[in-house]
Every structure is written in structure tokens, then in C-alpha cells.
Rosetta silent file (secondary structure, phi, psi, omega in degrees, C-alpha in Angstrom):
SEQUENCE: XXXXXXXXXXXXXXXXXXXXXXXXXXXXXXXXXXXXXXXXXXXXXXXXXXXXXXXXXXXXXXXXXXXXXXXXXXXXXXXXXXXXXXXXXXXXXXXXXXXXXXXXXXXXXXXXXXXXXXXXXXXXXXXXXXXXXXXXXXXXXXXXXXXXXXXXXXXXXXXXXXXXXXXXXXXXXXXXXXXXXXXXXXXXXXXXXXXXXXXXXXXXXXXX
SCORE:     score description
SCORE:     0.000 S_00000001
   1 L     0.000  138.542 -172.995   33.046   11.920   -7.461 S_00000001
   2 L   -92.153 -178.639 -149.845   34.051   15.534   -8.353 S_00000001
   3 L   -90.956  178.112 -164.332   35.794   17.270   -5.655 S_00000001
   4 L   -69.711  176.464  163.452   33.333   20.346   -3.723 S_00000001
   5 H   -96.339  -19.888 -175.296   33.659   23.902   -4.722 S_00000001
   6 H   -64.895  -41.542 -158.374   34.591   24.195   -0.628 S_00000001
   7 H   -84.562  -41.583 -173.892   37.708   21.783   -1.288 S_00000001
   8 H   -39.037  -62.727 -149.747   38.570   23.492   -4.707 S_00000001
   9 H   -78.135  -27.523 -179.991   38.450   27.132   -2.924 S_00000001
  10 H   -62.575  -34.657 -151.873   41.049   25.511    0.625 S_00000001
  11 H   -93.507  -31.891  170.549   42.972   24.453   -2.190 S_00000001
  12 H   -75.820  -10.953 -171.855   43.276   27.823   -4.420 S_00000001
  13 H   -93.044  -17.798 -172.794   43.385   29.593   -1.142 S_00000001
  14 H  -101.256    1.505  166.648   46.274   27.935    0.300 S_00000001
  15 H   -84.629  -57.936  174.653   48.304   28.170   -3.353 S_00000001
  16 H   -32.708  -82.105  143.428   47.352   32.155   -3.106 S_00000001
  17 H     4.732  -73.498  166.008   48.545   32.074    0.165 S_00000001
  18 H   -97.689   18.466  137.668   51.844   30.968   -0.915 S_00000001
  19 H  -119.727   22.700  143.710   52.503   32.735   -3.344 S_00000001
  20 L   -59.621  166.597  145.383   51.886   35.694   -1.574 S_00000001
  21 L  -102.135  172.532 -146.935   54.515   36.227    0.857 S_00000001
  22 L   -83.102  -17.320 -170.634   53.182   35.717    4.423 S_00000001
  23 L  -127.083   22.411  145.681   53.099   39.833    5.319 S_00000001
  24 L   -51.691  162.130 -174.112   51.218   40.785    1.833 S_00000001
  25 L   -97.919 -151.742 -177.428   48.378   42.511    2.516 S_00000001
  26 L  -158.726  165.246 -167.248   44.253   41.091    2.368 S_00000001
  27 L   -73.255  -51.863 -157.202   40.743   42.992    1.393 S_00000001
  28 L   -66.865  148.119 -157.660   40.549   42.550    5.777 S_00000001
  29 L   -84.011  159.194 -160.283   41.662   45.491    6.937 S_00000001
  30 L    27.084   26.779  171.963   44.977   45.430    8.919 S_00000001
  31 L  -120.120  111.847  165.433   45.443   41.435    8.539 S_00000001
  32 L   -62.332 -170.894 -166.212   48.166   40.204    6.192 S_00000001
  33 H   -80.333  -13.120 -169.561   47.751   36.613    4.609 S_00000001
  34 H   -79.841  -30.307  166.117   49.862   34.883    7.755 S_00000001
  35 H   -61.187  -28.911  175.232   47.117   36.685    9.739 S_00000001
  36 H   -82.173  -24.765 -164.511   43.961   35.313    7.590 S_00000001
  37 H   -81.975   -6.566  165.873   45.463   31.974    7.507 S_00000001
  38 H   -80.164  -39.674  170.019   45.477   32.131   11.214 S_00000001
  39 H   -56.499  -46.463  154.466   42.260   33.506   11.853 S_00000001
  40 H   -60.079   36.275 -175.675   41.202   29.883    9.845 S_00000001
  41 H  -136.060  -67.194  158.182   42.783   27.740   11.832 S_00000001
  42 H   -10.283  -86.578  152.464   41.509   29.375   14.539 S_00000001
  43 H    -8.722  -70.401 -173.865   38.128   29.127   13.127 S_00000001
  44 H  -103.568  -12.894 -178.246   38.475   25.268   12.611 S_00000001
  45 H  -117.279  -16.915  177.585   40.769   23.960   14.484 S_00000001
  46 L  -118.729  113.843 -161.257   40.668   25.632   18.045 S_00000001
  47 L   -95.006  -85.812  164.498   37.193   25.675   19.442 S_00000001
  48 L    33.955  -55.808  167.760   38.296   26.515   22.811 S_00000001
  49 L  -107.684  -15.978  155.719   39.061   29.956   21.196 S_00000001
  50 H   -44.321  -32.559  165.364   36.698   30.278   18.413 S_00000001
  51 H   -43.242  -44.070  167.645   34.101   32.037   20.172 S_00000001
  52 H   -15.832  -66.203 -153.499   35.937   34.778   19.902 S_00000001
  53 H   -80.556    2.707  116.702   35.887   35.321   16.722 S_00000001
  54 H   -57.325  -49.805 -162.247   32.316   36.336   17.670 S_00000001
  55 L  -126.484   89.137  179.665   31.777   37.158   20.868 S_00000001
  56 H   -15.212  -57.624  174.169   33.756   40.547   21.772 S_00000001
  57 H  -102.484   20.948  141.085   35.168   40.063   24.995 S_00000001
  58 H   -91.651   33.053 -146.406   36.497   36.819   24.454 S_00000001
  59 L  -101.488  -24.601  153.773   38.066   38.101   21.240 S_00000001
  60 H    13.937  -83.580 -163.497   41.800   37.316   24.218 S_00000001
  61 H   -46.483  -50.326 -173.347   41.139   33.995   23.447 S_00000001
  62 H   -77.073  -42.619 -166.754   41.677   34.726   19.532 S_00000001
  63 H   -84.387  -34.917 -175.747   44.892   37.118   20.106 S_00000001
  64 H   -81.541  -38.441 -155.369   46.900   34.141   22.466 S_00000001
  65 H   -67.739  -46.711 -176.724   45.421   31.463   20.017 S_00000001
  66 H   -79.890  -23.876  178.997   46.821   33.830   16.961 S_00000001
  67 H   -87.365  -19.214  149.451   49.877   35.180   18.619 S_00000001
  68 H   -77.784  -20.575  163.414   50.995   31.384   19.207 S_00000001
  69 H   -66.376  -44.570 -179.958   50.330   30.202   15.530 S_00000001
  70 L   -41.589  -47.073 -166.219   51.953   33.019   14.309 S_00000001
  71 L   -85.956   18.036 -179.096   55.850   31.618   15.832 S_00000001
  72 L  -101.177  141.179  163.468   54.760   28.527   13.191 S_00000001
  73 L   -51.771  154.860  172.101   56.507   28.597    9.839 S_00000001
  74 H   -57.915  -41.592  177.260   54.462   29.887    7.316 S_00000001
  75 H   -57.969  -52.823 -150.714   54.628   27.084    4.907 S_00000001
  76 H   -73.087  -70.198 -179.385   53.780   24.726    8.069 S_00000001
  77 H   -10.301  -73.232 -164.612   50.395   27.071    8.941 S_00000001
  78 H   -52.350  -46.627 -172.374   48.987   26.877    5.068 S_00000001
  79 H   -38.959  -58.310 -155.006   50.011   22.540    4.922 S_00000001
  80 H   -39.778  -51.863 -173.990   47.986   22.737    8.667 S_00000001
  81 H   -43.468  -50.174 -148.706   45.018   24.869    6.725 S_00000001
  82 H   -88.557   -8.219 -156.877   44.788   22.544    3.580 S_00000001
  83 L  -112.100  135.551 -166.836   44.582   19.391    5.492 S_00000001
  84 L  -114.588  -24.104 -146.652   40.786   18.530    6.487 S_00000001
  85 L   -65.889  132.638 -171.205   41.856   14.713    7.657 S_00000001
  86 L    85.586   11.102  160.684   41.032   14.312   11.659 S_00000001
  87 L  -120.287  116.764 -174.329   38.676   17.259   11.575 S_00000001
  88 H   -25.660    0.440 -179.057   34.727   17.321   10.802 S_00000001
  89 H   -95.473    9.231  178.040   35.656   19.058    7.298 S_00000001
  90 H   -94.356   13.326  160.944   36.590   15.748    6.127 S_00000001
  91 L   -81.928   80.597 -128.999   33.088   15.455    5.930 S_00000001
  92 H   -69.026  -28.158 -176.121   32.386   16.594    2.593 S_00000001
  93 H   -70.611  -45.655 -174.628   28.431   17.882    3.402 S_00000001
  94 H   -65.477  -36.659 -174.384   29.744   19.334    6.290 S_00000001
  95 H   -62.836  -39.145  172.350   32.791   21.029    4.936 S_00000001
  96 H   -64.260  -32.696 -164.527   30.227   22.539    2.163 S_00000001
  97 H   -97.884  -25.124  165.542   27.714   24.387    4.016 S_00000001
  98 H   -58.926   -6.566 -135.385   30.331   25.384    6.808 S_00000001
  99 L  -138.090  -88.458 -157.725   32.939   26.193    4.412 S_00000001
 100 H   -11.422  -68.509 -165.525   31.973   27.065    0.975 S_00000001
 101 H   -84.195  -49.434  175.293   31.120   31.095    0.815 S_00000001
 102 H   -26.313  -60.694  171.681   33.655   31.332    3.841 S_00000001
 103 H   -47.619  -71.539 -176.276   36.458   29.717    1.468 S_00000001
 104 H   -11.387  -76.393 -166.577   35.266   31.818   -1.399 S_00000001
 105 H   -92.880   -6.314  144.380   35.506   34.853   -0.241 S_00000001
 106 H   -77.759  -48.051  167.972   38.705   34.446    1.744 S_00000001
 107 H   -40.750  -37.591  141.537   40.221   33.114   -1.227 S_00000001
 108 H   -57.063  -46.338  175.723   39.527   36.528   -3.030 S_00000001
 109 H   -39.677  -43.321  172.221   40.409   38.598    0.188 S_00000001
 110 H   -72.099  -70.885 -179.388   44.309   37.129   -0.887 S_00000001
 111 H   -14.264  -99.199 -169.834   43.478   37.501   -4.817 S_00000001
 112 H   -12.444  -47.075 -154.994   42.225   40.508   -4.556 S_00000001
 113 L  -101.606   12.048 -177.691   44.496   42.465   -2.520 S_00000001
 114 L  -100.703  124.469 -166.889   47.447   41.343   -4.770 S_00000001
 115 L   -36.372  129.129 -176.742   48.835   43.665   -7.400 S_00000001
 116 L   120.929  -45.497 -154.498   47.259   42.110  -11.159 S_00000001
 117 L   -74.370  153.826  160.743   44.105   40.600  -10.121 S_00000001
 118 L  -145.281  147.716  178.009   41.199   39.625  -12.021 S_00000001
 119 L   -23.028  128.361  139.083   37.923   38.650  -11.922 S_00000001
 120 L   -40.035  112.487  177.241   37.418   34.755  -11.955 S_00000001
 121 L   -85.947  115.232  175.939   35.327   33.441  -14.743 S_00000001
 122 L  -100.105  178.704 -144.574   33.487   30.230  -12.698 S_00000001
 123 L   -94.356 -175.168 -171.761   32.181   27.605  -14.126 S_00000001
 124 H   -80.276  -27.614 -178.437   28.315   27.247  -14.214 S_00000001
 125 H   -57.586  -39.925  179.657   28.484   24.286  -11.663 S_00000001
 126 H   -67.300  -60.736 -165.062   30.565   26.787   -8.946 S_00000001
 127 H   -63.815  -74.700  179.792   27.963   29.565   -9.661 S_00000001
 128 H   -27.954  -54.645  175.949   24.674   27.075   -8.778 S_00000001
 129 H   -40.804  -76.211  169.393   26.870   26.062   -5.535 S_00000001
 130 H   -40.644  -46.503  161.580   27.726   29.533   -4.905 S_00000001
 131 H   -51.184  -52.237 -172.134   23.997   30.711   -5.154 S_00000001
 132 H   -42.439  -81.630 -151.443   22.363   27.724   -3.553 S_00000001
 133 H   -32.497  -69.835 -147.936   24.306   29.067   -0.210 S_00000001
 134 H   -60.972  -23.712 -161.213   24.324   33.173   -0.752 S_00000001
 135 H  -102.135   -4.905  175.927   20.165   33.349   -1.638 S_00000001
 136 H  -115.475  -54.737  172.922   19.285   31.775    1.843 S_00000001
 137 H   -51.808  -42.683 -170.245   22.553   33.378    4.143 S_00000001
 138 H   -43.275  -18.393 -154.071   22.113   36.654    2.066 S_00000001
 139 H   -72.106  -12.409 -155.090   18.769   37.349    4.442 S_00000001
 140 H   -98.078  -29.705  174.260   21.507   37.479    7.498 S_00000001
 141 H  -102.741    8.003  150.105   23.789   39.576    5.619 S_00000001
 142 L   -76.832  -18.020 -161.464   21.758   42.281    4.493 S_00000001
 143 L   -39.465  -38.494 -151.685   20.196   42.644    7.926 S_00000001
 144 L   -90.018  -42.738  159.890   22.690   46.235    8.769 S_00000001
 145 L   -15.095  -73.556  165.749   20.887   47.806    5.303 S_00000001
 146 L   111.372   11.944 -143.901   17.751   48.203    6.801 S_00000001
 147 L  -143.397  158.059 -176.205   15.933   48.126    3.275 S_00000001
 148 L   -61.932  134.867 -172.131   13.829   45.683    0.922 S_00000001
 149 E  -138.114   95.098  158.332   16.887   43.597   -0.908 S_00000001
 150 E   -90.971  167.759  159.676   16.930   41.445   -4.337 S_00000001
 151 E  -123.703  177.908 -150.380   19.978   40.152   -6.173 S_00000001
 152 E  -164.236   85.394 -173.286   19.704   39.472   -9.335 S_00000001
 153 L   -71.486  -33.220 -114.609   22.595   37.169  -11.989 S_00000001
 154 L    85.656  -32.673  173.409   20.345   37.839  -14.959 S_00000001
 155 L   -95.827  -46.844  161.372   19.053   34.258  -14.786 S_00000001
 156 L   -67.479  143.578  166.444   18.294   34.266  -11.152 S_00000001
 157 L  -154.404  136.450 -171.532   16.601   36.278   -8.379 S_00000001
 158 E  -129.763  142.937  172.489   16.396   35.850   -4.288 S_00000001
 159 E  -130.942  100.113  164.622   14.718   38.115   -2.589 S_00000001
 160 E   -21.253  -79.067  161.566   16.781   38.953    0.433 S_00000001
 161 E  -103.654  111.998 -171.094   14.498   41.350    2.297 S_00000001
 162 L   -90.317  137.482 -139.462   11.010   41.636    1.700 S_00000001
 163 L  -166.514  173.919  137.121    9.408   44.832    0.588 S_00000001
 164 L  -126.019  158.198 -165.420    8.253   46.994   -1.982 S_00000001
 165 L    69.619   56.506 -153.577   10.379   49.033   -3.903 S_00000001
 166 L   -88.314  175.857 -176.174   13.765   46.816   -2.877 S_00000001
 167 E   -73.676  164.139  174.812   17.355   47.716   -3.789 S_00000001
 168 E  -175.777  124.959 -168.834   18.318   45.283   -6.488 S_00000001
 169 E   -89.794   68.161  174.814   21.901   44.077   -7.231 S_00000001
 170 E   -82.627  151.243 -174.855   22.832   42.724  -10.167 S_00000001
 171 E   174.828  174.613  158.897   25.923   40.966  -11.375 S_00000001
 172 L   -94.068 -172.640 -148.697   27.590   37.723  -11.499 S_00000001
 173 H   -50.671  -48.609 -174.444   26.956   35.430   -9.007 S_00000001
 174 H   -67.317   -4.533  175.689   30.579   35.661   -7.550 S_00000001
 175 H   -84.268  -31.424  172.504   30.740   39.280   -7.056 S_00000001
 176 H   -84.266  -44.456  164.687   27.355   39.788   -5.149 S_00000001
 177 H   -24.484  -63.092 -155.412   28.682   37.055   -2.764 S_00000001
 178 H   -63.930  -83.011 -135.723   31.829   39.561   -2.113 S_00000001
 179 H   -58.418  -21.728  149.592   29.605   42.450   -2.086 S_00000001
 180 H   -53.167  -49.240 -177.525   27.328   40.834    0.336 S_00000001
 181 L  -103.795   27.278  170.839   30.122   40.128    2.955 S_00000001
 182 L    76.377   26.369  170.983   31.212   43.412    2.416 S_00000001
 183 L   -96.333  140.857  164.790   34.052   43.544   -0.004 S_00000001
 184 L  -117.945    4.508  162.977   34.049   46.318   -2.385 S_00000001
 185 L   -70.850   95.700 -166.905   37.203   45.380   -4.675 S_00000001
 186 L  -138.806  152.272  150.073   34.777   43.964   -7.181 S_00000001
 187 L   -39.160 -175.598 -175.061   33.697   43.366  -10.642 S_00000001
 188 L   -61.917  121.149  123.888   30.623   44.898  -12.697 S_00000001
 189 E   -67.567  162.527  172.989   28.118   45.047  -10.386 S_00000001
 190 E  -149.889  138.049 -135.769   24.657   47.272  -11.023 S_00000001
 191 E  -154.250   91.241  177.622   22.574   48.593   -8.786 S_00000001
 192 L   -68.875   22.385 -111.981   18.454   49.552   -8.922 S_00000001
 193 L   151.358 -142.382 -161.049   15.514   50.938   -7.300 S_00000001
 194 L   -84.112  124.824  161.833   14.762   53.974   -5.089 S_00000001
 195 H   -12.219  -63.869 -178.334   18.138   56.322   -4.392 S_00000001
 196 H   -57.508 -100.875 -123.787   17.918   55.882   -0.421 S_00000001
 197 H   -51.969  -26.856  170.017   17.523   52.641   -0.383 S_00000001
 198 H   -68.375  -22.747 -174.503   20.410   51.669   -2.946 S_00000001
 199 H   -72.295  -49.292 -175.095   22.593   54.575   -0.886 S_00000001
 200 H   -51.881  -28.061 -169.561   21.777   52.794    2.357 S_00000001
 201 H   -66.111  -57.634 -174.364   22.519   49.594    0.663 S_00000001
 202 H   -63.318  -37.429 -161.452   26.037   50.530   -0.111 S_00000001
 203 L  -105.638    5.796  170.376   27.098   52.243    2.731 S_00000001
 204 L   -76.746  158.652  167.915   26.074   49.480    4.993 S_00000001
 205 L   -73.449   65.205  174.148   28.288   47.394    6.990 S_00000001
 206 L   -81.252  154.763 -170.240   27.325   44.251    5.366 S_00000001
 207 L   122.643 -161.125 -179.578   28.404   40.477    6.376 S_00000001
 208 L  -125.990    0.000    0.000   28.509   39.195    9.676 S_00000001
């Protein structure tokens, strides 16, 4: 059985991760990589304080959960990260649709923000994966736009928000992911349709 694009991206994210050093910086603003790899763990391994990571005034819960992970070697954190066994991600259906564009696009947030980088070419199997997810979640992460929304690879097209005259993104598949959850270090992207609505497009706070 070939392994997920979800286990592929824990696994490129936690070699990026270490070969970062642990206080390089990431596309999230103010979090180095010892801070994203904490924010996952968080995420998956402490439900108690995951809500946070959501819900504003329990975001506490996330600063004692992250300010005790933090006094963990670095090395130990990323092993903790890559290891699914004892958790519901050893469930490979679950770990894809929880995981997959999550992985992704943390896995560029380290890439990215490192001196060097370049675009990924993925394979065609990663892009169908990648798509399946991003053309049904994109409806949730366009929402802050306000405006009629297609994407577009060249082969494909989802239509985000429905409309007439919509904004319409093209590129490949892995870059309108990032650009969807609101990364702008990105590859060629292209961008169509009536002025407002592509300005509005851009300048939104997109993701979740």
C-alpha cells in the first residue's frame, strides 16, 4: 500500500523542521519552527487545550500547553510530532482528511520561510489528493472575500462561491492551496475577472 500524501507531508515536515534550527523563522507570523511544531502537538495530542486554538478566550489553555512543550528538547518535540502510533492518526482515513492540507501547508510555512526555497514540483497523484480536499474546504476558506470564487489548475475547476462574474485563480494545484489559507510566499499564480472582486480577493484574510 503506498504511504498517504498526509504521512509523506509529517514526514517532510518534521525533516524541514530539523534542519531548520528550532528559532528559524515560519510564513506564521511571529512563530518560529519550535513554535509551529508545538502548536501541532497541541493540535493532536492535547485536546484538553485544543479548543483554543479556536476559541479566543481559551486561547490560556494553548499558551500553558505551549509554554510547557517548549522546556522539551527540540529533537524530542519533532520524534513526538512524527509518531502517529497510540493516536487516531494512525488511522490512515482519518489522518487524511484531518491532516492532509493542514500538513501541506505547514510543511511549506518551514520551506518557505527558509533562505533558497523553491517551488515543489508534485507528482500528479499528490495534486488529485491535494484537490480532492481544497475544492470542497475552499467554500470555508473563501468565506472573508465576500465575492463569487473559482480556481482553476488548467485541467480542473471548483467553483468556490457561487456567482456571476467570480474571481478566478489559476495556478498549480499546490499554490492555490497556500493562497487559499492565506500564504502569499507563492509560485505563479494568475488571477481573473472583475477588478473589485479580484482586489477583494487578495486582500482578504483568507483560511480559517
Amino acid at each position: 500500500m503506498s504511504t498517504s500524501l498526509a504521512r509523506r507531508e509529517r514526514a517532510g515536515l518534521c525533516d524541514a523542521a530539523l534542519a531548520a534550527r528550532p528559532d528559524a523563522p515560519t510564513l506564521c507570523d511571529g512563530w518560529t519552527v519550535r513554535d509551529l511544531v508545538c502548536h501541532l502537538i497541541v493540535r493532536e495530542r492535547m485536546p484538553w487545550a485544543a479548543p483554543g486554538l479556536v476559541i479566543p478566550p481559551l486561547s490560556g489553555l494553548v499558551d500553558r500547553a505551549t509554554a510547557s512543550l517548549a522546556r522539551t528538547p527540540f529533537e524530542s518535540l519533532v520524534a513526538r510530532f512524527g509518531d502517529t502510533r497510540r493516536t487516531p492518526f494512525a488511522l490512515d482515513r482519518v489522518d487524511r482528511v484531518a491532516n492532509t492540507l493542514e500538513l501541506f501547508v505547514h510543511h511549506e510555512d518551514i520551506r518557505r520561510a527558509q533562505p533558497g526555497w523553491e517551488p515543489r514540483v508534485l507528482d500528479a497523484v499528490s495534486e488529485r489528493e491535494l484537490w480532492g480536499y481544497v475544492s470542497g474546504m475552499g467554500r470555508l476558506l473563501v468565506r472573508p472575500a465576500g465575492v463569487p470564487v473559482a480556481i482553476t489548475d488548467g485541467s480542473r475547476t471548483a467553483t468556490l462561491r457561487r456567482g456571476s462574474d467570480p474571481a478566478t485563480v489559476t495556478g498549480p494545484v499546490g499554490e492555490l492551496v497556500l493562497f487559499l489559507f492565506g500564504r502569499h510566499e507563492l509560485g505563479a499564480l494568475s488571477f481573473d475577472g472583475p477588478p473589485d472582486a479580484v482586489a477583494r480577493l487578495r486582500g482578504a484574510s483568507l483560511g480559517i
